[in-house]
Structure formats: C-alpha cells, structure tokens
C-alpha positions as CSV (number, residue, x, y, z in Angstrom):
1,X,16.9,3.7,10.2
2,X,15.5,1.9,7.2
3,X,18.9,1.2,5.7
4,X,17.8,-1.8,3.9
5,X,15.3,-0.4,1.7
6,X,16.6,3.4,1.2
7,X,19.7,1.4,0.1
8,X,17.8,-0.9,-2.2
9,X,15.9,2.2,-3.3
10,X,18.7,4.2,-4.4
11,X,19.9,0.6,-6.7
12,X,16.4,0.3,-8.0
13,X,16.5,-0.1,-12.0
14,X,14.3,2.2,-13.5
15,X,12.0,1.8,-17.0
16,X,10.3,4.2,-18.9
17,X,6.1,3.2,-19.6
18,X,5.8,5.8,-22.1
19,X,6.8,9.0,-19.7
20,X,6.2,7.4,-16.6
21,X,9.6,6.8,-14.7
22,X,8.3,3.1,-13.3
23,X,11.1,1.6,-10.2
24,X,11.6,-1.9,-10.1
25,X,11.9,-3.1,-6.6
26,X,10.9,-6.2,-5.0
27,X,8.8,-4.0,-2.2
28,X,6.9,-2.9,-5.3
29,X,7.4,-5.6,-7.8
30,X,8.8,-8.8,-6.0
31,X,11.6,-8.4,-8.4
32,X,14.5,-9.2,-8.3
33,X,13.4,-11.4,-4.9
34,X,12.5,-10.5,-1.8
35,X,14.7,-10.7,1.0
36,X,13.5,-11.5,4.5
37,X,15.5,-9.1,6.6
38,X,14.0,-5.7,4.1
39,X,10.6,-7.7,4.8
40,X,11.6,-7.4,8.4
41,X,12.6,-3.9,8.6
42,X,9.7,-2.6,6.8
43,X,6.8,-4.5,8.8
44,X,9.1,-3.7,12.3
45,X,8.6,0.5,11.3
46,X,5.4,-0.3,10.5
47,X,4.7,-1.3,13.9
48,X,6.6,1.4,15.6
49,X,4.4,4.1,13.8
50,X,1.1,2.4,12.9
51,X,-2.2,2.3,15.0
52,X,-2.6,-1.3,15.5
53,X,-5.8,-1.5,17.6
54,X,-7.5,-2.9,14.9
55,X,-10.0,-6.1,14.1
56,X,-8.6,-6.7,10.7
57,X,-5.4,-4.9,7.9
58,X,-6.9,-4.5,4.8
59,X,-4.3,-4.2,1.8
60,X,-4.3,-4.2,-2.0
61,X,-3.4,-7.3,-4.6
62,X,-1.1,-7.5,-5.5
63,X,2.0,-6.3,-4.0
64,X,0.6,-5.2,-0.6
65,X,0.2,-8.9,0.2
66,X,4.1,-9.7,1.6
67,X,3.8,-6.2,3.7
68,X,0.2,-7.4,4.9
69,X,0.9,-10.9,5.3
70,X,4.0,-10.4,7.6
71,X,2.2,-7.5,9.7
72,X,-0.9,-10.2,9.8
73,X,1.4,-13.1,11.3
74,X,3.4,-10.5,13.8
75,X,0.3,-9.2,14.7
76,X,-2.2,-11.8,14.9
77,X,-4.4,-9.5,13.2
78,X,-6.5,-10.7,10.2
79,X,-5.9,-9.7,7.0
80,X,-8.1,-8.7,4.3
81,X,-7.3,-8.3,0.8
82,X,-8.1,-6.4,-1.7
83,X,-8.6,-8.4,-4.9
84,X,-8.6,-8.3,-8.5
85,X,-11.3,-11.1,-9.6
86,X,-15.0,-11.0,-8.8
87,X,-16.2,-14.1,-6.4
88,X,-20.0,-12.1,-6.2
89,X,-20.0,-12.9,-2.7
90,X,-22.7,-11.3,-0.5
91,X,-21.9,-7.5,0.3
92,X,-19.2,-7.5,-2.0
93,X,-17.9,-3.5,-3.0
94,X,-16.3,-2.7,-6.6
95,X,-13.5,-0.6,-6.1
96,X,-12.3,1.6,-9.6
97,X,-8.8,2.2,-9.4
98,X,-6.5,4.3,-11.5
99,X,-2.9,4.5,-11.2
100,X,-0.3,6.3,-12.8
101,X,0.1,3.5,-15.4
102,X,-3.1,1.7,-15.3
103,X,-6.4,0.9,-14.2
104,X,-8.8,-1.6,-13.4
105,X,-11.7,-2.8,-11.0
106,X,-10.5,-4.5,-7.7
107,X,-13.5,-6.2,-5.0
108,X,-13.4,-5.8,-1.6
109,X,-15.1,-8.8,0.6
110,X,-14.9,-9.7,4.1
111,X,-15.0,-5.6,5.7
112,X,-18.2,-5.4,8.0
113,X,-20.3,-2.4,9.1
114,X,-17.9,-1.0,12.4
115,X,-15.0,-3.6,11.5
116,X,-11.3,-0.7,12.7
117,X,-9.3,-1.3,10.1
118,X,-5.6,-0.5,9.4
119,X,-4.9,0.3,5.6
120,X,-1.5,-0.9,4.3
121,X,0.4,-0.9,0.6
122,X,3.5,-0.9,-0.4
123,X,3.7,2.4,-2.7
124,X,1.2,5.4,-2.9
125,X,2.0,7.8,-5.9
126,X,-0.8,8.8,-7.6
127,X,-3.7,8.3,-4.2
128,X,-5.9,6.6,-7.1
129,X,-6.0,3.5,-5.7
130,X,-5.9,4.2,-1.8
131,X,-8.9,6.9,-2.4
132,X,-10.5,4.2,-4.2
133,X,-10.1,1.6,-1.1
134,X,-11.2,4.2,1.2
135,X,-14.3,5.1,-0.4
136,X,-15.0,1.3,-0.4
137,X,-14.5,0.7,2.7
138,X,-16.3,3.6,4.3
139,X,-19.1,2.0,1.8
140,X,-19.1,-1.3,3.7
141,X,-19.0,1.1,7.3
142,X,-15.9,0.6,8.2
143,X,-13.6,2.8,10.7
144,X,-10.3,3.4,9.4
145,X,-8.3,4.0,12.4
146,X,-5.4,4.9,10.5
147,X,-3.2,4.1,6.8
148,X,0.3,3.0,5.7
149,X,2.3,2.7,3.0
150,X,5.7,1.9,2.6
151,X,7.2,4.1,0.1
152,X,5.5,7.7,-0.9
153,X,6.2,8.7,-4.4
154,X,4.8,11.3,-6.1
155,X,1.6,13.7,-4.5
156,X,-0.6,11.0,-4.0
157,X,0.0,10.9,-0.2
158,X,-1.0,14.7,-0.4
159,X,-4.0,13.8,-2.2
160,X,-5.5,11.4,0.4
161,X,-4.7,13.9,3.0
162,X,-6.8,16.9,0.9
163,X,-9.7,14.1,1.3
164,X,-9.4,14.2,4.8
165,X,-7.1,11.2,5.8
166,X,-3.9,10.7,7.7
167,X,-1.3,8.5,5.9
168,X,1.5,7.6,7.5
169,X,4.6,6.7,5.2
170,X,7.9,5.0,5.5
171,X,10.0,6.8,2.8
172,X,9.5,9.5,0.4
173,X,11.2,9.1,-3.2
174,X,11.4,11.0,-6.6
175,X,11.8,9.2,-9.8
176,X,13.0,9.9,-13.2
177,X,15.0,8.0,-16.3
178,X,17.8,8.5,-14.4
179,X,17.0,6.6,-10.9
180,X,15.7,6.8,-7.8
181,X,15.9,9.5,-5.0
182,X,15.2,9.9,-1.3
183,X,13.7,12.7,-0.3
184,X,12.9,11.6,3.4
C-alpha cells in the first residue's frame, strides 16, 4: 500500500537549510512535477481512513492545495483554504505559524460558528502550523471532526496529539543529509 509515494520518498533529494535536513518532493514542494496517479493514491488512502462527514476540508497554502483540491472534487466537499495574504474580509482569523524553517502569518476566511471540518496537509513535522490552524479554527467555532496529513516527519504529530487531537497520517519518515527514511 502507498507504493507510489514511499517509493518517491525514499528518491527524494535532500538539502540542508542551515541544519535542517529539508526533502524535496512534489507532495511537499510540487517539484520535480506532480504525477496524477501518486495524487491518486494519496487522496484514495485518505478516503479509506479519514472522517468524511464533513461540511467543508480546510487545508493550508500552499502545498495542501493539490491533496485538498482532489479530496474536494472526489468528495464534493468544499474546500477551504488557508491563505497567506490578508483580504480583511468580515470574521477573518490571523493564524501565526512557525515551522521548522520559517514563519509567517496565514488568514483563515470562510469557517463558520458549527461548520465539521476535516483538516488536511501534506506534511506535519514540527505541529507549528497545524496547532496554529486548529486554534483558529476552534476561534471561528468550528468542530473538527478529525485531521490528515500525508507524510509525518518529525514529533510534530505527537505534539498535536499532547494538545488533545487525533491526527491521522499516511507515512512516517526520518530525514537527514543523507536521504529519506520510512519508518511506517
């Protein structure tokens, strides 16, 4: 199961960001390109193990967009994303993000108050930015009936569990100059 991307995992080019071991693959990065059957694969295990009665996904710019997008269209659920520009709409929630290699403010518009939401990305490592979209969305009263993300890297996923939240995850990895490993 999950051949596709464990396979294009394991031939992901690594890059040092000062001592951060940063993976390259198009799940993560849209680079080199994205191929339409690992698209597949990933958004049909999402679907095997993710709560989908839900009234809208909710995922993070930028690269949770493809994994959102094709679970949206599958689904016919809508899709909300999490954004990195300011529109100063009405109701709309600041979200502070920190990653392992950055941070940065992203806005979250068009959650309302008892909106079940399902959370999706493509990689949690750090939990920075998925506690972050949490917080904002239990700020705008949503109900999130449950979290995804498609690789698990690091002891992020463990942090958003400590806070009190399931997260469900495709594939666990390590990282270091030397490539990438799957752990489960």
């Amino acid at each position: 199961m999950l051949d596709r991307l464990k396979t294009s995992l394991l031939n992901a080019p690594v890059v040092m960001r000062g001592k951060y071991a940063y993976f390259i693959h198009p799940i993560s990065d849209g680079v080199p390109q994205l191929a339409p059957e690992l698209i597949r694969e990933v958004v049909t295990s999402i679907l095997k193990i993710a709560n989908l009665d839900v009234d809208k996904i909710v995922t993070i710019e930028a690269m949770g967009i493809h994994v959102g997008t094709a679970l949206s269209l599958t689904t016919d659920i809508p899709l909300v994303i999490l954004r990195k520009r300011k529109y100063n709409l009405p109701g709309e929630i600041a979200v502070h993000q920190v990653t392992g290699y950055s941070k940065g403010e992203l806005y979250l518009n068009g959650v309302d108050e008892g909106d079940n939401v399902l959370i999706v990305d493509d990689v949690v490592s750090t939990g920075g930015t998925m506690i972050a979209t949490i917080q904002a969305l239990e700020k705008a009263g949503a109900i999130i009936q449950d979290i995804v993300a498609v690789i698990e890297r690091g002891d992020g996923a463990e942090k958003v569990r400590a806070e009190g939240y399931d997260i469900k995850t495709l594939v666990k990895i390590d990282v270091d100059e030397n490539g990438v490993k799957i752990l489960s």
